[in-house]
VOSE-854505 format. One record per atom (N, C-alpha, C, O): x, y, z. Coordinates in steps of 0.2 Angstrom, whole numbers, padded with zeros to 4 digits, always signed. Atoms other than C-alpha are relative to their C-alpha. Layout:
! VOSE-854505
XYZ;...
//
This chain:
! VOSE-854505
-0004+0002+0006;-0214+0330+0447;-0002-0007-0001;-0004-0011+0003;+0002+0008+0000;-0218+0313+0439;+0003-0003-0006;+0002+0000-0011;-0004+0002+0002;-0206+0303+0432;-0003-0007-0004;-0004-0011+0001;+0004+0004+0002;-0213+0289+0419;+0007-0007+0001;+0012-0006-0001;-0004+0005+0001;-0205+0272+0423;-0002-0008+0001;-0003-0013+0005;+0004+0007+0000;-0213+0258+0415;+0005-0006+0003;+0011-0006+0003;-0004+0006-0002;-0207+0241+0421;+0005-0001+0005;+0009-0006+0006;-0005+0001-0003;-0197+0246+0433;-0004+0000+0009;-0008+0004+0012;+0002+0002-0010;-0199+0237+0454;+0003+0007+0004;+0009+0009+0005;-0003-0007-0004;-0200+0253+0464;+0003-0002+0007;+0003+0002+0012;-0003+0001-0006;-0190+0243+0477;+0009+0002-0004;+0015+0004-0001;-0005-0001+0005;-0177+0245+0461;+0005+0008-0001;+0010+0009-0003;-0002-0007+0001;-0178+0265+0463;+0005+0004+0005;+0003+0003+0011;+0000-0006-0007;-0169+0277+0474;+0002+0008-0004;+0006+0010-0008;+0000-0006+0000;-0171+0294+0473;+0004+0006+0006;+0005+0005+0012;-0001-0005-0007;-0163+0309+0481;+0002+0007-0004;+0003+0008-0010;-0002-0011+0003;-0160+0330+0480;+0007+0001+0003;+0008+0002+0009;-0007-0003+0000;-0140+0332+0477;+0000+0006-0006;-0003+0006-0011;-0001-0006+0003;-0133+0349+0471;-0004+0002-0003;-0003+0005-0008;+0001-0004+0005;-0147+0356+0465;-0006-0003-0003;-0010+0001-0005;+0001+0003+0005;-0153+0343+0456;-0005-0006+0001;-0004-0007+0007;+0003+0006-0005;-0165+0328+0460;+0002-0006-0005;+0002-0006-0011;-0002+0007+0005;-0158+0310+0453;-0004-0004+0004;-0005-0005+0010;+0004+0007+0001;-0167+0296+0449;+0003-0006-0001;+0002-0007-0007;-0003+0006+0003;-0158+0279+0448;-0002-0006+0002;-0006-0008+0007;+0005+0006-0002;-0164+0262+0447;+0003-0006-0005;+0009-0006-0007;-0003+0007+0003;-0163+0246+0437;-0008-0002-0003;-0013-0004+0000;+0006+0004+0004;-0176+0240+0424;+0003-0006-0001;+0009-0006-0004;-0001+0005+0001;-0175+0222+0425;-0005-0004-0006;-0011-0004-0005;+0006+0004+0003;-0184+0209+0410;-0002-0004+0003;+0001-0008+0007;+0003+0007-0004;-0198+0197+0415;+0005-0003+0000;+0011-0002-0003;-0003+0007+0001;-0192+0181+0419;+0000-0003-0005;+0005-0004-0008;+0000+0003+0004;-0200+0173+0406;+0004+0002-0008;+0002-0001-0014;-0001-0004+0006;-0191+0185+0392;+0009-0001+0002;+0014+0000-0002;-0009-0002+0000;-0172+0182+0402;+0004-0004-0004;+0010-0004-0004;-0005+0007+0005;-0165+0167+0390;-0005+0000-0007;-0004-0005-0010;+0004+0001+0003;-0178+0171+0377;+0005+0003-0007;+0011+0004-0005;-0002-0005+0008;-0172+0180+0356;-0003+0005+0003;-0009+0004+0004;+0004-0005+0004;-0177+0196+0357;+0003+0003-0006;+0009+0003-0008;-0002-0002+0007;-0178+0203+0341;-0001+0009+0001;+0002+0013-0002;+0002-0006+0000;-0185+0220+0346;-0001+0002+0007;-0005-0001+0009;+0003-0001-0004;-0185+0230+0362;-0001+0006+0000;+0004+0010-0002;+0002-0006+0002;-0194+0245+0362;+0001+0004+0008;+0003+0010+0007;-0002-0003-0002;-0191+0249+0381;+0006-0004+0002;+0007-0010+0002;-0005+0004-0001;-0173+0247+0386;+0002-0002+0007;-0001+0002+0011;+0001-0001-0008;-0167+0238+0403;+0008+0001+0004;+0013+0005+0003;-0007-0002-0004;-0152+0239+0414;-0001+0006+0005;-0006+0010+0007;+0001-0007-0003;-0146+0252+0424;-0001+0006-0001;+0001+0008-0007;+0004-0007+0004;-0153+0270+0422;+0001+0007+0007;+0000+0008+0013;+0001-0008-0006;-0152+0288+0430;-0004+0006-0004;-0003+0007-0010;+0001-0006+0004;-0160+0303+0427;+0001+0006+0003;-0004+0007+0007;+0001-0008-0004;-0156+0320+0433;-0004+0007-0003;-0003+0010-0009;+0002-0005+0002;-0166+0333+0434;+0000+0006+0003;-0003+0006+0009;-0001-0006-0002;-0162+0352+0437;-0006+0003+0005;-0012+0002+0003;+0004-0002-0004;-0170+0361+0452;-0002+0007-0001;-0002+0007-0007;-0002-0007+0000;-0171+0380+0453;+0005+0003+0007;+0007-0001+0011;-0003+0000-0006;-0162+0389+0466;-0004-0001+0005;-0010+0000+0005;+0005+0001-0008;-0165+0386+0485;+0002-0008+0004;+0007-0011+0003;-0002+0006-0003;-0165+0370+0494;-0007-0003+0001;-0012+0001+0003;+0005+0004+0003;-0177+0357+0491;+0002-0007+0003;+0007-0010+0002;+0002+0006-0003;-0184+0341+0500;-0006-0005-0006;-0010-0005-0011;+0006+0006+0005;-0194+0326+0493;-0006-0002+0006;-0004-0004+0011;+0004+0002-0006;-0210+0323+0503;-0005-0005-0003;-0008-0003-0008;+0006+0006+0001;-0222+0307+0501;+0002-0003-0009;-0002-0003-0014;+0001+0005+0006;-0213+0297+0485;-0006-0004-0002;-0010-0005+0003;+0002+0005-0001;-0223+0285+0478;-0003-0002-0008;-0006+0002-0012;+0004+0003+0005;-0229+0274+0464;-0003-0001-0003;-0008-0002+0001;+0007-0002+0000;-0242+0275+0453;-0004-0005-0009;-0007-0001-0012;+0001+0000+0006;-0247+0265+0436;+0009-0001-0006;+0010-0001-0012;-0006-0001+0007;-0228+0264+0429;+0003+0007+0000;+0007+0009-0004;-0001-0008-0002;-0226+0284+0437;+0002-0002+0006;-0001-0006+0009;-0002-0001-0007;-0215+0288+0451;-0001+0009+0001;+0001+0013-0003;+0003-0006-0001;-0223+0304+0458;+0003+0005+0006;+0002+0002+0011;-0005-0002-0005;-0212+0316+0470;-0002+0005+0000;-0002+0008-0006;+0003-0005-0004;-0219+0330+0480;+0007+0005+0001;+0011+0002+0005;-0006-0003-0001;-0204+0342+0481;-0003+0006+0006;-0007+0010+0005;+0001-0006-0003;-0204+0354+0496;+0004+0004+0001;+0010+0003+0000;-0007-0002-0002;-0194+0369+0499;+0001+0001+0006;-0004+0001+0010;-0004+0000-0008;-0182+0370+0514;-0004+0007+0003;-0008+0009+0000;+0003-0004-0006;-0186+0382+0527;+0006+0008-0001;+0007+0012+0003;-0006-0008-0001;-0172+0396+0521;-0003+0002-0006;+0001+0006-0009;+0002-0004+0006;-0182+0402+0506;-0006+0006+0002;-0008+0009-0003;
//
């Protein structure tokens, strides 16, 4: 699974597999030099953010997250009852 998240500190992210579902919650913060700044136009938006995305059935683990270019990349395992 690879979840595109430009601008965002993967210290920012937490991830987990509830109901089903895997969510993604985090927090895009603006540089420093942009936090007192006009903006006129932002193309990406920041604040808080989730994303859930549907599983199939079964029970399912996250193995070796990790960062990569502005992608968070997540190996999903399934549980041991499938």
């Amino acid at each position: 699974m690879l979840a595109a998240l430009p601008g965002v500190d993967p210290k920012q992210v937490q991830v987990a597999v509830q109901a089903g579902r895997v969510v993604i919650r985090g927090t895009r913060r603006l540089p420093i030099g942009l936090r007192g700044a006009h903006v006129h136009r932002l193309e990406i938006p920041h604040g808080e953010f989730e994303r859930v995305v549907p599983l199939p059935a079964g029970s399912f683990k996250i193995q070796a997250p990790r960062f990569c270019d502005g992608c968070l990349m997540l190996v999903l395992e399934r549980g041991s009852d499938q």
